[in-house]
C-alpha positions in Angstrom: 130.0 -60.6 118.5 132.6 -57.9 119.6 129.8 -55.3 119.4 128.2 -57.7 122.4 131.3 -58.3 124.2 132.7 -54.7 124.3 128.9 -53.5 125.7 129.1 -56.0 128.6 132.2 -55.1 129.0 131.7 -51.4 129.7 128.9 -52.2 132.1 131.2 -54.1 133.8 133.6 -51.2 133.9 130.8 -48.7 135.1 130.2 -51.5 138.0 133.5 -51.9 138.7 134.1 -48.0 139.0 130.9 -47.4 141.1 131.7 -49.9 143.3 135.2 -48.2 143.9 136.9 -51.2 142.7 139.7 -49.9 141.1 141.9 -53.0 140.2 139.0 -54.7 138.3 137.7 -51.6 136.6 141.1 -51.0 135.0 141.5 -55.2 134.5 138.3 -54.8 132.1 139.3 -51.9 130.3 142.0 -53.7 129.2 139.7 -57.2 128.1 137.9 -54.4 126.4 140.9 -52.7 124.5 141.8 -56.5 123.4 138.1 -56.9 122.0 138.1 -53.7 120.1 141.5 -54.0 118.9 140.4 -57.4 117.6 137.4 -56.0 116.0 139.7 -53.6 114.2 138.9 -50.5 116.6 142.8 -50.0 117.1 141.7 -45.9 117.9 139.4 -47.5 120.9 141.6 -49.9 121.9 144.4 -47.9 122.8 141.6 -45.4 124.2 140.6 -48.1 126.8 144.4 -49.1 127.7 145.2 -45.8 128.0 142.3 -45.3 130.8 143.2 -49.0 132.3 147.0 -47.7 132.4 146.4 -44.9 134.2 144.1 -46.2 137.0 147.0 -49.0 137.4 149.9 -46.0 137.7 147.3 -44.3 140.2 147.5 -48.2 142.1 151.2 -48.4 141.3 150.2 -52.1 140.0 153.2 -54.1 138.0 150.3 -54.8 135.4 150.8 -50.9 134.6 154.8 -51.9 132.4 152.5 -54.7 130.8 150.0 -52.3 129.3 153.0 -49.5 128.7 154.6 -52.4 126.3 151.4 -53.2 125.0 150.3 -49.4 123.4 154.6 -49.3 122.9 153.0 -51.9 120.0 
């Protein structure tokens, strides 16, 4: 049901980002990239820890080398 999971997961994200919470916007884009990359979406996968990886560097979060491994992948 990735189809499910990655449309809950956006609304979460658009939540998340109208609330100003940055930290668990860019922590969902990231459960998001997962689900599409295990769909097979490896384009929107990397789209979404691309965005999640940049909101982190913008925090200056440690989860930001994480993610820089992870699309290294």
């Amino acid at each position: 049901r990735y189809t499910e999971a990655a449309a809950n997961l956006q609304a979460a994200c658009a939540l998340y980002r109208e609330f100003g919470d940055r930290y668990n916007e860019a922590d969902e884009l990231v459960v998001l990239g997962d689900v599409r990359r295990d769909a097979g979406n490896l384009d929107g996968a990397r789209t979404a820890w691309r965005e999640a990886l940049r909101i982190f560097d913008e925090l200056g979060h440690a989860d930001a080398d994480l993610l820089r491994a992870r699309l290294a992948t």
